[in-house]
C-alpha positions in Angstrom: -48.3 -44.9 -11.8 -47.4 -45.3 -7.8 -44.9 -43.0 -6.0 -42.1 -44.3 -4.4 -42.1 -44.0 -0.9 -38.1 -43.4 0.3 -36.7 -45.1 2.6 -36.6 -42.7 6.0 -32.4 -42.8 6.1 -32.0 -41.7 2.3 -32.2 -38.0 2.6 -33.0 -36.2 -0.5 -29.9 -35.1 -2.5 -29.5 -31.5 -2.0 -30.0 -29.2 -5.4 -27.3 -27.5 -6.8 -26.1 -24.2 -5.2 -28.5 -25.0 -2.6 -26.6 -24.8 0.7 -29.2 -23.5 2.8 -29.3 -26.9 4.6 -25.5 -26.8 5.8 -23.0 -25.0 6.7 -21.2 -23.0 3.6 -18.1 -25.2 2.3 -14.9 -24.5 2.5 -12.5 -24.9 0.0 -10.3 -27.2 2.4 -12.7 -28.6 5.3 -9.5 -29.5 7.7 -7.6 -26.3 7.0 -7.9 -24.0 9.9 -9.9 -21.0 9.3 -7.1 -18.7 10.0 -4.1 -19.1 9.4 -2.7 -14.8 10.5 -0.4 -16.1 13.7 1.5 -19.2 11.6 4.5 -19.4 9.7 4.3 -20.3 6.4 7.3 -22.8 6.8 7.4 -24.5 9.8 11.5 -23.6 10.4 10.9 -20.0 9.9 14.0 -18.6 10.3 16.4 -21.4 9.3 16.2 -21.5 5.7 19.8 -23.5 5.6 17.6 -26.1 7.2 14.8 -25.4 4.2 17.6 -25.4 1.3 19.1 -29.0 3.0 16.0 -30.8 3.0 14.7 -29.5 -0.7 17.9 -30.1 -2.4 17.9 -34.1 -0.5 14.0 -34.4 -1.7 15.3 -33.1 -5.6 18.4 -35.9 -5.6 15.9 -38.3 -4.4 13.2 -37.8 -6.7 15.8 -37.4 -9.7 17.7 -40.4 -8.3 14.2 -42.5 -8.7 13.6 -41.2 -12.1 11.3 -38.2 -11.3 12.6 -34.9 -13.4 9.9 -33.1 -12.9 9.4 -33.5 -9.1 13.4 -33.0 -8.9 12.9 -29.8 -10.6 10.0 -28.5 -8.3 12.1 -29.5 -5.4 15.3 -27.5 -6.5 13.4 -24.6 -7.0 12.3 -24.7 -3.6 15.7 -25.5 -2.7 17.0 -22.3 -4.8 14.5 -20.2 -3.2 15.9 -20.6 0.0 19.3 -20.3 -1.2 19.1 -17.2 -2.2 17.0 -16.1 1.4 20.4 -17.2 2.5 22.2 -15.0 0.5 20.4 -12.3 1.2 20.2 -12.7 4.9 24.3 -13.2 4.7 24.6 -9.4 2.9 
C-alpha cells in the first residue's frame, strides 16, 4: 500500500479542540472585543426615537404577514414605552 503524498497547499485539518495552531476563537470574530465605552442602543437617550422606529418595523412586519416578527418588534417597541414613562415621572 503507497502513502499519499499531499499536495504542499492542503494543510492538514486541524483535530478537534486543538487550537494550539491559532489564535483562540471568538464567539463573533467581527464583534469588538470590548464593548465597556458603547451604548447598547445607538440613540441612547431618546427612547421616543427607539419606540417610533420598533412600533413602524412591527406594522410592517404584521402588514406583510409576519406575526411573530411584529410581536418581537412591539415588544421592543413597549420596552421603550415604558423607559418613556418612567423618565416622564
Amino acid at each position: 500500500m503507497a502513502l499519499q503524498k499531499r499536495h504542499p497547499s492542503k494543510k492538514k485539518p486541524a483535530e478537534r479542540g486543538d487550537r494550539s495552531r491559532s489564535a483562540p476563537a471568538r464567539k463573533h470574530p467581527h464583534a469588538p472585543r470590548s464593548n465597556a465605552n458603547r451604548s447598547h442602543s445607538g440613540n441612547s437617550g431618546q427612547p421616543k426615537n427607539s419606540f417610533d422606529r420598533y412600533t413602524a418595523l412591527a406594522l410592517a412586519a404584521a402588514a406583510a404577514g409576519d406575526v411573530i416578527e411584529a410581536e418581537n418588534y412591539y415588544q421592543h417597541a413597549e420596552h421603550y414605552y415604558r423607559v418613556m414613562k418612567q423618565k416622564a415621572a
